[in-house]
C-alpha positions as CSV (number, residue, x, y, z in Angstrom):
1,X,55.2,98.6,159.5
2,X,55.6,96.8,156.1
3,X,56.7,93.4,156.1
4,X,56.3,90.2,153.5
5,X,52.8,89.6,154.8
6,X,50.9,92.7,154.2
7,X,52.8,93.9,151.0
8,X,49.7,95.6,148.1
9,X,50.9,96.6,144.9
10,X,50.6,100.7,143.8
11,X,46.7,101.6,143.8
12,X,46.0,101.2,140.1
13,X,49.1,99.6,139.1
14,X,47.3,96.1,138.4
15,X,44.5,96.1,136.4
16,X,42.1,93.2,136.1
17,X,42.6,91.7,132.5
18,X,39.0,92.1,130.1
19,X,37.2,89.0,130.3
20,X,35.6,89.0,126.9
21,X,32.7,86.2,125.4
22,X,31.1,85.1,128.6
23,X,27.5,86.4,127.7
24,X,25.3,89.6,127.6
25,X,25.9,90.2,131.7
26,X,29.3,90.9,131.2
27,X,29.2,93.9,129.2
28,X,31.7,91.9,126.9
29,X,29.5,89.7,125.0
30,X,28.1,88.6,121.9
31,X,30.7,90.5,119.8
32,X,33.2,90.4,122.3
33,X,34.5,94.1,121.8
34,X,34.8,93.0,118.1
35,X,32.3,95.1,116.7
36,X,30.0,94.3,114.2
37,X,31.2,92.1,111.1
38,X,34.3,93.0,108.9
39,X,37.8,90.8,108.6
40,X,39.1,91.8,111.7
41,X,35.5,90.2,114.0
42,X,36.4,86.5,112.1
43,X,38.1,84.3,113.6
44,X,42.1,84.5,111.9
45,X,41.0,87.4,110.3
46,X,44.0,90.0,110.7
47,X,45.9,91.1,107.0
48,X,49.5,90.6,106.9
49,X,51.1,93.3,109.5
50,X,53.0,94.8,106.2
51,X,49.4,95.5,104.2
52,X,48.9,99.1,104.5
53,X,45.1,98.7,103.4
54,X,46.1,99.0,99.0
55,X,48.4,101.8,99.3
56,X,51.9,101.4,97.9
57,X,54.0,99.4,100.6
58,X,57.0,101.3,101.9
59,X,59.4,98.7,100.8
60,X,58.4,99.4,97.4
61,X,58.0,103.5,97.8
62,X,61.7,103.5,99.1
63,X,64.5,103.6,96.1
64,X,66.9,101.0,95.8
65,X,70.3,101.5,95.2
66,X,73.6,100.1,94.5
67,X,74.5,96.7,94.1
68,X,76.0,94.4,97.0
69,X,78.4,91.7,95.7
70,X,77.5,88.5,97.2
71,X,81.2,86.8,96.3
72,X,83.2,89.8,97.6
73,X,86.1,88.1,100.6
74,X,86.4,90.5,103.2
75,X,90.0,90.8,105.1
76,X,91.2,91.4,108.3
77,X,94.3,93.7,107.7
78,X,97.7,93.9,110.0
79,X,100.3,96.1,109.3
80,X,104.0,95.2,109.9
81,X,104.1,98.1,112.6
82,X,102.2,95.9,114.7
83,X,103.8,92.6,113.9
84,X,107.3,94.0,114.8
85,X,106.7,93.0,117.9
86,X,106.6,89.2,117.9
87,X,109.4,87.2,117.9
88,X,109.9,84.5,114.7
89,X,106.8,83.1,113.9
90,X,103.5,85.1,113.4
91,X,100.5,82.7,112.9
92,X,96.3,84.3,112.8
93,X,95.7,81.9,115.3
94,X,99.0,84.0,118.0
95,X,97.1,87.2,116.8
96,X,93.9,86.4,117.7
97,X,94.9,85.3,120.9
98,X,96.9,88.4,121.9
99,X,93.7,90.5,121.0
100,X,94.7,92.1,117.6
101,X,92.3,90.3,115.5
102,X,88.8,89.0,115.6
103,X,88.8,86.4,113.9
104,X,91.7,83.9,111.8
105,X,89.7,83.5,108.6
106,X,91.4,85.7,105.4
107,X,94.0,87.9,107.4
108,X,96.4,90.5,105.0
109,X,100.1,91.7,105.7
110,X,99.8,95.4,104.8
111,X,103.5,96.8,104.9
112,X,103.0,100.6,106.5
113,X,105.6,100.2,109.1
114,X,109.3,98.8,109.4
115,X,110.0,95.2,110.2
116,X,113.6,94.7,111.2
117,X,114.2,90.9,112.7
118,X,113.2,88.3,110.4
119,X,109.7,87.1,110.7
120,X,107.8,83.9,109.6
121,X,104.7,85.2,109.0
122,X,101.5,83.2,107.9
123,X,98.9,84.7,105.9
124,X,95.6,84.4,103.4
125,X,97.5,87.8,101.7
126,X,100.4,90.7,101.9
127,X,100.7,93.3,100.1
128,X,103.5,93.7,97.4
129,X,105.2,96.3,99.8
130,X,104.8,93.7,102.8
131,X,106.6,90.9,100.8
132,X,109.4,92.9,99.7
133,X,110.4,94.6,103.6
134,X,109.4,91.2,104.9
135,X,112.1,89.5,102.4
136,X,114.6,92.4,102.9
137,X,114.7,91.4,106.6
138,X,115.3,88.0,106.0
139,X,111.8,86.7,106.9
140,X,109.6,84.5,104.9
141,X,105.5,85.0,104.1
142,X,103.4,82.3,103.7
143,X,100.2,81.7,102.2
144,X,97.9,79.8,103.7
């Protein structure tokens, strides 16, 4: 019967870890399964784990393309289908909250949808088409 007291792990699951530099005896000695001289038997001698030995690196055999704009402002878009559904005031902070957004930082008012109850709705941005169906309702859009 197995119980906590005679437990073994799997024959050949644990190996006993190489025991290198302790003399001639141990069959691991003098070179310590180095071998014989070059930069990889010295002691901190290993090349950078990027150094493919003089060959051209992969970073610089793979084209480069494009460019990526390091001042571009990325928004989080809401369209007034989905604001319809609040009741006066709209604020990225009640979005994020209810789960619609991520995050609060740069939101835009896209206007695919209909509004029809005036809204106060706070915003980085909206669209021209926003602003006008916003202002027809009788709502106002503010920039923050």
């Amino acid at each position: 019967m197995i119980n906590l007291s005679n437990l073994k792990p799997r024959p050949g699951s644990n190996k006993r870890r190489k025991v290198v530099g302790r003399g001639r005896g141990s069959g691991h000695g003098k070179t310590s399964t180095k071998g014989d001289k070059g930069q990889k038997a010295r002691s901190g001698g290993h090349p950078d784990p990027r150094f493919e030995g003089g060959q051209m690196p992969i970073i610089r055999r793979i084209p480069k393309r494009g460019f990526k704009n390091p001042f571009r402002v990325e928004y989080t878009v809401v369209n007034l289908k989905t604001l319809e559904k609040f009741d006066r005031e709209v604020t990225p902070q009640i979005l994020k909250e209810k789960g619609i957004i991520k995050t609060v930082k740069n939101v835009k008012v896209l206007g695919d949808g209909v509004i029809s109850k005036p809204l106060t709705i706070h915003a980085a941005k909206f669209s021209k088409s926003a602003l006008k169906k916003i202002e027809d309702a009788g709502g106002k859009a503010i920039v923050i």
